[in-house]
PDB file of N, CA, C and O in Angstrom:
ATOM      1  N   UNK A   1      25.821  20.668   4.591  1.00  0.00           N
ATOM      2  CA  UNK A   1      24.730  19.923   5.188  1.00  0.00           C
ATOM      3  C   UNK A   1      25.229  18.802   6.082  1.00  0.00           C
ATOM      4  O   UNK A   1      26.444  18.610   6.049  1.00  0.00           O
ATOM      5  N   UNK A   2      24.490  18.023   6.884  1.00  0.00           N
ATOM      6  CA  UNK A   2      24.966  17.501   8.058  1.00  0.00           C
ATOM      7  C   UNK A   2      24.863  16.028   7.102  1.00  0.00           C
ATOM      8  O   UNK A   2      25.767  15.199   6.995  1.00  0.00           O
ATOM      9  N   UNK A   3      23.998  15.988   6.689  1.00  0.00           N
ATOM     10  CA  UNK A   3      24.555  14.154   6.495  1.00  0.00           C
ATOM     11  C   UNK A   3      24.900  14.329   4.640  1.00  0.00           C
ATOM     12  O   UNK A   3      24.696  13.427   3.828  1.00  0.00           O
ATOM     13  N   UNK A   4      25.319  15.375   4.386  1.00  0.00           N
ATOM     14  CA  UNK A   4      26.493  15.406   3.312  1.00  0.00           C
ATOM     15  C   UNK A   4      25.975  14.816   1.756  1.00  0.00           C
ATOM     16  O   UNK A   4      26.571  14.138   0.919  1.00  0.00           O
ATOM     17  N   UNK A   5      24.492  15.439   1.781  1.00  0.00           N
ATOM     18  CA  UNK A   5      24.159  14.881   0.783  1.00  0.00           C
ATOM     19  C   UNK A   5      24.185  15.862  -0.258  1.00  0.00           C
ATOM     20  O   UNK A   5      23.998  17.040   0.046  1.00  0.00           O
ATOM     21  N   UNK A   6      24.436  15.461  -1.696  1.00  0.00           N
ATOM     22  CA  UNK A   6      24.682  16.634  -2.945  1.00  0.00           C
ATOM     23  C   UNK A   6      23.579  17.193  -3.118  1.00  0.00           C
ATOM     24  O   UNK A   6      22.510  16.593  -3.228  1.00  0.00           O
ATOM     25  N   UNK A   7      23.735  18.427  -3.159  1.00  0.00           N
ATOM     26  CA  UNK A   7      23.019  19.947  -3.315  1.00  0.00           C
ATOM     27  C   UNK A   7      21.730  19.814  -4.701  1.00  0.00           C
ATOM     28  O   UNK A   7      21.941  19.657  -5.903  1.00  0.00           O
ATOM     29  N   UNK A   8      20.932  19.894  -4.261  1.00  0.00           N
ATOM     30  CA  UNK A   8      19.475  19.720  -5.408  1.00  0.00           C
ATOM     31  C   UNK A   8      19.407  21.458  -6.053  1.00  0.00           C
ATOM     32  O   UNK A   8      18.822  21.817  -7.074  1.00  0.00           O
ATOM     33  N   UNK A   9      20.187  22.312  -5.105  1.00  0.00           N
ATOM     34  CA  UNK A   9      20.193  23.541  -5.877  1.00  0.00           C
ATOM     35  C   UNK A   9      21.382  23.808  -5.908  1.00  0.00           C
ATOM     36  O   UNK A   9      21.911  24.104  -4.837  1.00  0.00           O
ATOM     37  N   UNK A  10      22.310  23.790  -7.311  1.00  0.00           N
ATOM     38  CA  UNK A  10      23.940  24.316  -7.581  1.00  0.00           C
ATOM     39  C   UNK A  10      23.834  25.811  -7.408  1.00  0.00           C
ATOM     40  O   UNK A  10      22.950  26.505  -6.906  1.00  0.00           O
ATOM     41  N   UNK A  11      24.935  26.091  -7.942  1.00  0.00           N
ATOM     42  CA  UNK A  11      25.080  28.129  -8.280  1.00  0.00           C
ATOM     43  C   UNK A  11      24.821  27.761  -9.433  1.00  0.00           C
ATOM     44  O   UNK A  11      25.979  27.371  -9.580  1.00  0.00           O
ATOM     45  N   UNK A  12      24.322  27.504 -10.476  1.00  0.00           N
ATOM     46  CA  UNK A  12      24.039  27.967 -11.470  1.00  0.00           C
ATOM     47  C   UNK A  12      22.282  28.188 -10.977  1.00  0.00           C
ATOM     48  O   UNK A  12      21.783  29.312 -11.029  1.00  0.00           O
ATOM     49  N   UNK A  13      21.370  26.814 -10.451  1.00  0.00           N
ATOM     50  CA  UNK A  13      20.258  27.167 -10.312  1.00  0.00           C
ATOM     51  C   UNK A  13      20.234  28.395  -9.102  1.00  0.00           C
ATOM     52  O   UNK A  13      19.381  29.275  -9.218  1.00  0.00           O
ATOM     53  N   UNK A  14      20.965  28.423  -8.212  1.00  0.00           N
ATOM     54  CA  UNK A  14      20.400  29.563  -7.169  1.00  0.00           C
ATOM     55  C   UNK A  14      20.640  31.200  -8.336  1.00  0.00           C
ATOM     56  O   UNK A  14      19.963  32.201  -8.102  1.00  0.00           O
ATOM     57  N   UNK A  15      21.287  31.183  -9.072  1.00  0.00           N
ATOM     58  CA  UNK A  15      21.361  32.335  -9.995  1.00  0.00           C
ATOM     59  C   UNK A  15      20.135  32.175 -10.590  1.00  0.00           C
ATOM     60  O   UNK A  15      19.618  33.288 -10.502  1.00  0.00           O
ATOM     61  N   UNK A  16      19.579  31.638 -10.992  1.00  0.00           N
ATOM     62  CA  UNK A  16      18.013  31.450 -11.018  1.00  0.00           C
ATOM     63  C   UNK A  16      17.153  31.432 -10.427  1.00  0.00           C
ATOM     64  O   UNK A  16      16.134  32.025 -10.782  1.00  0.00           O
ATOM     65  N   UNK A  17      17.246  30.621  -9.097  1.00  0.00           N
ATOM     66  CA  UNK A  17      16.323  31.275  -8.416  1.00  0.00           C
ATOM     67  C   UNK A  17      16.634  32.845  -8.402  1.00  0.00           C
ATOM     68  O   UNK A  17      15.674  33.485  -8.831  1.00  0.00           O
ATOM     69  N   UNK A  18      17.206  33.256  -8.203  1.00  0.00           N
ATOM     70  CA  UNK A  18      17.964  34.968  -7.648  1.00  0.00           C
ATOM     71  C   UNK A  18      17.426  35.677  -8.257  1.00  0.00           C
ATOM     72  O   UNK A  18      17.251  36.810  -7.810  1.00  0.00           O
ATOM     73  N   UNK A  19      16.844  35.259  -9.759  1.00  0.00           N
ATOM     74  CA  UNK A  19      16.421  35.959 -10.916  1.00  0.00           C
ATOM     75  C   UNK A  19      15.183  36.108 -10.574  1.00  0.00           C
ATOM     76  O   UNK A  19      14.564  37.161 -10.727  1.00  0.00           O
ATOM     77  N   UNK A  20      14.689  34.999 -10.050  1.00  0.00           N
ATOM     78  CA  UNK A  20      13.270  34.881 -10.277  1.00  0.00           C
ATOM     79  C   UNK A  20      12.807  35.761  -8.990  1.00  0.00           C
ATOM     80  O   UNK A  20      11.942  36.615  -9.184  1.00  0.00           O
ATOM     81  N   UNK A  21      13.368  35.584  -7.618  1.00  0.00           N
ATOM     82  CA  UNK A  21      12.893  36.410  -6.874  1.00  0.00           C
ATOM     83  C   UNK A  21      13.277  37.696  -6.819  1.00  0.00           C
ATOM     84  O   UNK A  21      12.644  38.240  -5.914  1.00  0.00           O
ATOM     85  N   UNK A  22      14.099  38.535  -7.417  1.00  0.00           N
ATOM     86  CA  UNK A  22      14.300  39.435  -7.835  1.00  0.00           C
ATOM     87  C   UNK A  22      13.187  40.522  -9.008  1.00  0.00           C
ATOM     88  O   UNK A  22      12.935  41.725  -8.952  1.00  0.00           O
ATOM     89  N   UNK A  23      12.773  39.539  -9.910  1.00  0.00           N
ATOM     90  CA  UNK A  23      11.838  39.920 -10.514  1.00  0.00           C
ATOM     91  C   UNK A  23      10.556  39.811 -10.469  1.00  0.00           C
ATOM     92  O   UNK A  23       9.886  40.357 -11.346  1.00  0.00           O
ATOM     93  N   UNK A  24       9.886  39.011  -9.338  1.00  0.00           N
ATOM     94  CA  UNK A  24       8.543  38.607  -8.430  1.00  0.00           C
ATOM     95  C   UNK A  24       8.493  39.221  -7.265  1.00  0.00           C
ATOM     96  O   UNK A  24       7.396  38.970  -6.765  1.00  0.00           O
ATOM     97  N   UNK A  25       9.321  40.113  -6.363  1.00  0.00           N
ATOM     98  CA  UNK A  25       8.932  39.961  -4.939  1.00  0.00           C
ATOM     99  C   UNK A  25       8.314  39.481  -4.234  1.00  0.00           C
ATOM    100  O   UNK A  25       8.700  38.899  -3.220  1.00  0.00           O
ATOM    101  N   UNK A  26       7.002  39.639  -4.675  1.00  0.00           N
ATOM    102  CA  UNK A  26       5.790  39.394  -3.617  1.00  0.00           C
ATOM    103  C   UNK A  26       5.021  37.901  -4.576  1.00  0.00           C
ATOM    104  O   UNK A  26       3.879  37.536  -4.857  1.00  0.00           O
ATOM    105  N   UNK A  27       6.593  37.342  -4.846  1.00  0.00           N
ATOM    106  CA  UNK A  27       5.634  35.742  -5.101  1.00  0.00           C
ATOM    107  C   UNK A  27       6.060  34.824  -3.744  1.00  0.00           C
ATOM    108  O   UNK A  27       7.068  34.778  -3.039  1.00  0.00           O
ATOM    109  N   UNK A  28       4.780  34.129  -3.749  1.00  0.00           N
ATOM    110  CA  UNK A  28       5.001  33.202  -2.985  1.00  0.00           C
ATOM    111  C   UNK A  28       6.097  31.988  -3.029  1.00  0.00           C
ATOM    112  O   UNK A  28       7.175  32.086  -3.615  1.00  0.00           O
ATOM    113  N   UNK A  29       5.646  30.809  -2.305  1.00  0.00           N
ATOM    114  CA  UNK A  29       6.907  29.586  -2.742  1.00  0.00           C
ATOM    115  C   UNK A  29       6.620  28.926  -3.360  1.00  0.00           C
ATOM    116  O   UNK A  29       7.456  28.142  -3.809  1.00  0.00           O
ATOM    117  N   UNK A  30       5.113  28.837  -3.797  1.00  0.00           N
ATOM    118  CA  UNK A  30       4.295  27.600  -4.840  1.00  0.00           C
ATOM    119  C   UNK A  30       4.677  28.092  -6.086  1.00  0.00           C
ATOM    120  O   UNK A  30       5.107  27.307  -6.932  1.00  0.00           O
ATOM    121  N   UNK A  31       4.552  29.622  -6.381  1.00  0.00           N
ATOM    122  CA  UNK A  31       4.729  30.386  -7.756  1.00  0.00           C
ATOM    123  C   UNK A  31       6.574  30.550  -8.208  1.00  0.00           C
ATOM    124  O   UNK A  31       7.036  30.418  -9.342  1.00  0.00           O
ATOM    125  N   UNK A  32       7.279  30.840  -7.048  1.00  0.00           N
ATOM    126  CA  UNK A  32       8.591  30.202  -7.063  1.00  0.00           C
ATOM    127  C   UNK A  32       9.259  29.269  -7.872  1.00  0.00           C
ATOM    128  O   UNK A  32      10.188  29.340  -8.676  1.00  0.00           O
ATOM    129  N   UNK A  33       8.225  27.986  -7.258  1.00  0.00           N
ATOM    130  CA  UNK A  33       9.152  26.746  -7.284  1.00  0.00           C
ATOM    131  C   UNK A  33       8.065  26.423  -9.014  1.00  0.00           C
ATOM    132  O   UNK A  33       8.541  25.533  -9.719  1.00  0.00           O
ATOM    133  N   UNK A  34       7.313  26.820  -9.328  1.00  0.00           N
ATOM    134  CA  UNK A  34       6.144  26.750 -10.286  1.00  0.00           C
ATOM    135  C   UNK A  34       7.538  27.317 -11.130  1.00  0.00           C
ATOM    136  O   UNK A  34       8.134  26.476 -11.803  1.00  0.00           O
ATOM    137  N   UNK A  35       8.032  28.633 -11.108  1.00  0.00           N
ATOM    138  CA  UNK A  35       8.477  29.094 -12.118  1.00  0.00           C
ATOM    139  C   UNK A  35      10.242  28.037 -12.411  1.00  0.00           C
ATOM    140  O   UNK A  35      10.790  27.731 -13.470  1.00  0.00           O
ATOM    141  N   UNK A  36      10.508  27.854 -11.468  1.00  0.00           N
ATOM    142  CA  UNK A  36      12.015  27.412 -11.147  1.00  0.00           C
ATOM    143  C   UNK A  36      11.757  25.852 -12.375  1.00  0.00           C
ATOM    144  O   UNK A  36      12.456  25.595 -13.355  1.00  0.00           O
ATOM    145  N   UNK A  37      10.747  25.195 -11.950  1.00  0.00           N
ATOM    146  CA  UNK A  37      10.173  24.075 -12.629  1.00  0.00           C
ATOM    147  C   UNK A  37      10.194  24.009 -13.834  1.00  0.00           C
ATOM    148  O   UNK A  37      10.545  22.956 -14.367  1.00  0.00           O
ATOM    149  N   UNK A  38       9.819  25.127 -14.600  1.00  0.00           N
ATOM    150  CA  UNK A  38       9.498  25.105 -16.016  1.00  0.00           C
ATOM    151  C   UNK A  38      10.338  26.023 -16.963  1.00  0.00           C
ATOM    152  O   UNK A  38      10.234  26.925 -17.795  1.00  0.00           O
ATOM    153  N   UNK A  39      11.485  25.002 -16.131  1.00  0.00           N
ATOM    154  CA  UNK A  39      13.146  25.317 -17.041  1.00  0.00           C
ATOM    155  C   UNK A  39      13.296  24.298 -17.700  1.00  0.00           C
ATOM    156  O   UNK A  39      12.453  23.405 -17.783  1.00  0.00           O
ATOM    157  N   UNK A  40      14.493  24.308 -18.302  1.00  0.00           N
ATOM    158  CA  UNK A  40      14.665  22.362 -18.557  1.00  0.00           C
ATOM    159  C   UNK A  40      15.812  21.757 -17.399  1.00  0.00           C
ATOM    160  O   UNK A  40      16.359  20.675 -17.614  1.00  0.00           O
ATOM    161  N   UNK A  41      16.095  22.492 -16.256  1.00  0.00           N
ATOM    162  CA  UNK A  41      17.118  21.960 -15.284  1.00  0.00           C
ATOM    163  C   UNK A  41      16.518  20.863 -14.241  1.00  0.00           C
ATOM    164  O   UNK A  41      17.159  20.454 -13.273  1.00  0.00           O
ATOM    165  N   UNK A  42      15.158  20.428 -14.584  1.00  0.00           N
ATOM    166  CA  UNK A  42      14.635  19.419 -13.906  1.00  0.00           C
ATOM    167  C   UNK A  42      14.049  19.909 -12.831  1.00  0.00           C
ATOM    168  O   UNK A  42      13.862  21.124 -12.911  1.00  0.00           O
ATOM    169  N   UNK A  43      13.643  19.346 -11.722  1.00  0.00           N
ATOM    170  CA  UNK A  43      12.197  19.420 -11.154  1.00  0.00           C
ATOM    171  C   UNK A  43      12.851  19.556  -9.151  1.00  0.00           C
ATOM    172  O   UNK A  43      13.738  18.831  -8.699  1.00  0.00           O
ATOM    173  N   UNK A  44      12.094  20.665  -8.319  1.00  0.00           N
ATOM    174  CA  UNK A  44      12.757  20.710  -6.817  1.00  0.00           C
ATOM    175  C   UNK A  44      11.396  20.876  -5.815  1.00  0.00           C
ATOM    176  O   UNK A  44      10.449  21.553  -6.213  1.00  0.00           O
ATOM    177  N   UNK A  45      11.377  20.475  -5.010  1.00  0.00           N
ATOM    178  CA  UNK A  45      10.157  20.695  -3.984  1.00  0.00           C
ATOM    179  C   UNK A  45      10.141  21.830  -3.501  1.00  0.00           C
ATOM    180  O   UNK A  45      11.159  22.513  -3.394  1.00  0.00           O
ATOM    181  N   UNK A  46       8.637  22.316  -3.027  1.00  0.00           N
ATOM    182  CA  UNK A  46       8.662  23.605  -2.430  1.00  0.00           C
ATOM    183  C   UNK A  46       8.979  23.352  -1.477  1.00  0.00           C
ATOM    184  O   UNK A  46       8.852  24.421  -0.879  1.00  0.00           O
ATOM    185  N   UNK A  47       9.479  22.395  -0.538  1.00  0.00           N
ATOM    186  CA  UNK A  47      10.711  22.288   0.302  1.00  0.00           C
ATOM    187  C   UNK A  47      11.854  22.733   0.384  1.00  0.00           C
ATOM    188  O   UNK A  47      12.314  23.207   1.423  1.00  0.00           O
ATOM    189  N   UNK A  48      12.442  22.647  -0.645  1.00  0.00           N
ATOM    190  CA  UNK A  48      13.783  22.664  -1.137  1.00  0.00           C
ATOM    191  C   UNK A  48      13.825  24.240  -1.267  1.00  0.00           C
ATOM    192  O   UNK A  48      14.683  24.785  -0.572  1.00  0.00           O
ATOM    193  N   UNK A  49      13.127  24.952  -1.954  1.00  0.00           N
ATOM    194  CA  UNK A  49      12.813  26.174  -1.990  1.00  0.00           C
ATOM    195  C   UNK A  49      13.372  27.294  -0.740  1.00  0.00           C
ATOM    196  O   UNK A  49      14.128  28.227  -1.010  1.00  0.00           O
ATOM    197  N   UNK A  50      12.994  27.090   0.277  1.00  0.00           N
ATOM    198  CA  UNK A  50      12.629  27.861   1.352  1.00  0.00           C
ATOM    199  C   UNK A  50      13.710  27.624   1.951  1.00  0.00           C
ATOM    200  O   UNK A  50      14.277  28.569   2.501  1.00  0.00           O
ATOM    201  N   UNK A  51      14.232  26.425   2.000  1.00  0.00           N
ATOM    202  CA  UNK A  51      15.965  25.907   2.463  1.00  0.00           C
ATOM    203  C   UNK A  51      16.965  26.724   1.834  1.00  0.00           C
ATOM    204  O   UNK A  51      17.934  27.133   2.475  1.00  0.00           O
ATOM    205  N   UNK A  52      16.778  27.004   0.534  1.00  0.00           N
ATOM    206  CA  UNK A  52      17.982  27.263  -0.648  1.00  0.00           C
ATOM    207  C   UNK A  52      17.780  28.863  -0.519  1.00  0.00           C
ATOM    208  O   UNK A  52      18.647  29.646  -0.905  1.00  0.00           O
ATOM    209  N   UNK A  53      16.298  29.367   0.180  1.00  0.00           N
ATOM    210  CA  UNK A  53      16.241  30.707   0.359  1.00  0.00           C
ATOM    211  C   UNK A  53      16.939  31.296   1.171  1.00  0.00           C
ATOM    212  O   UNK A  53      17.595  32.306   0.915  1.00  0.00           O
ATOM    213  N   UNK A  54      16.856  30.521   2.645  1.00  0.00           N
ATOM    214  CA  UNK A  54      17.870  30.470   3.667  1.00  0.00           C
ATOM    215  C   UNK A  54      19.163  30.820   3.237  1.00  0.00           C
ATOM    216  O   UNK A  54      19.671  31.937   3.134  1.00  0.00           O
ATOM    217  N   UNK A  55      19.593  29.778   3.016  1.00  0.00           N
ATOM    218  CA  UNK A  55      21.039  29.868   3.000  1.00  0.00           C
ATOM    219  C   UNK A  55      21.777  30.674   1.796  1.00  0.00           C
ATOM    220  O   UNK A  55      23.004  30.715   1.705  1.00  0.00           O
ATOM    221  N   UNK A  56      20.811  31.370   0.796  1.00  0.00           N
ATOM    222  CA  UNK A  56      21.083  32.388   0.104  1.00  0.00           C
ATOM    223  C   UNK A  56      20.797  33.891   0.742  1.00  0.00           C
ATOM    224  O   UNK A  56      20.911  34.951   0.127  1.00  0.00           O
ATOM    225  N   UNK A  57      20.514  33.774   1.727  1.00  0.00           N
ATOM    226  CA  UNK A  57      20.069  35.175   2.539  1.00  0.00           C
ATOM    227  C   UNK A  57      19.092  36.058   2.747  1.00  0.00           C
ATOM    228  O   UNK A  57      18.962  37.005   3.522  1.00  0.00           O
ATOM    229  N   UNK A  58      17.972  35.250   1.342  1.00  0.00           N
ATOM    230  CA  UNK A  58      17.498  36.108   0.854  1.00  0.00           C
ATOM    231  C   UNK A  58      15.801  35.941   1.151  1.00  0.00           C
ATOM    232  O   UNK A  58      14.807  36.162   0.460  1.00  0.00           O
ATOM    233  N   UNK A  59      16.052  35.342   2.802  1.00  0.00           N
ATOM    234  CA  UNK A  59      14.156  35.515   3.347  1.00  0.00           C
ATOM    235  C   UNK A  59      14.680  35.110   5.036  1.00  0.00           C
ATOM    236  O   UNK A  59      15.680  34.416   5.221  1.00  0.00           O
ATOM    237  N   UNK A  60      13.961  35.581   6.024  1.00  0.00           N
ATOM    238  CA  UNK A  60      14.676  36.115   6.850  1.00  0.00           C
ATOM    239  C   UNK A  60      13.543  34.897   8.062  1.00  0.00           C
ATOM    240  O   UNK A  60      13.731  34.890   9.279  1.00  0.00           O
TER     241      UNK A  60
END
């Protein structure tokens, strides 16, 4: 990232996300970040979401 700030999604959470959109396809980013939320790894914006989708490859 350009102004070098620490990552709100590690590899352990993007393996989670990975899970989750893997097993939802056709969820949106509210139901996403809804499910990502109600882990105990603490709390990410549906901002953050769509960024971390990016750069995981995995929405175009």
């Amino acid at each position: 990232p350009a102004l070098c700030r620490q990552q709100l999604i590690d590899a352990r959470r993007e393996q989670r996300l990975s899970r989750i959109i893997h097993s939802e396809c056709r969820a949106t980013v509210r139901q996403i970040t809804s499910r990502h939320n109600s882990g105990d790894q603490g709390n990410v914006s549906q901002h953050t979401v769509p960024h971390s989708l990016l750069r995981m490859g995995l929405r175009s």
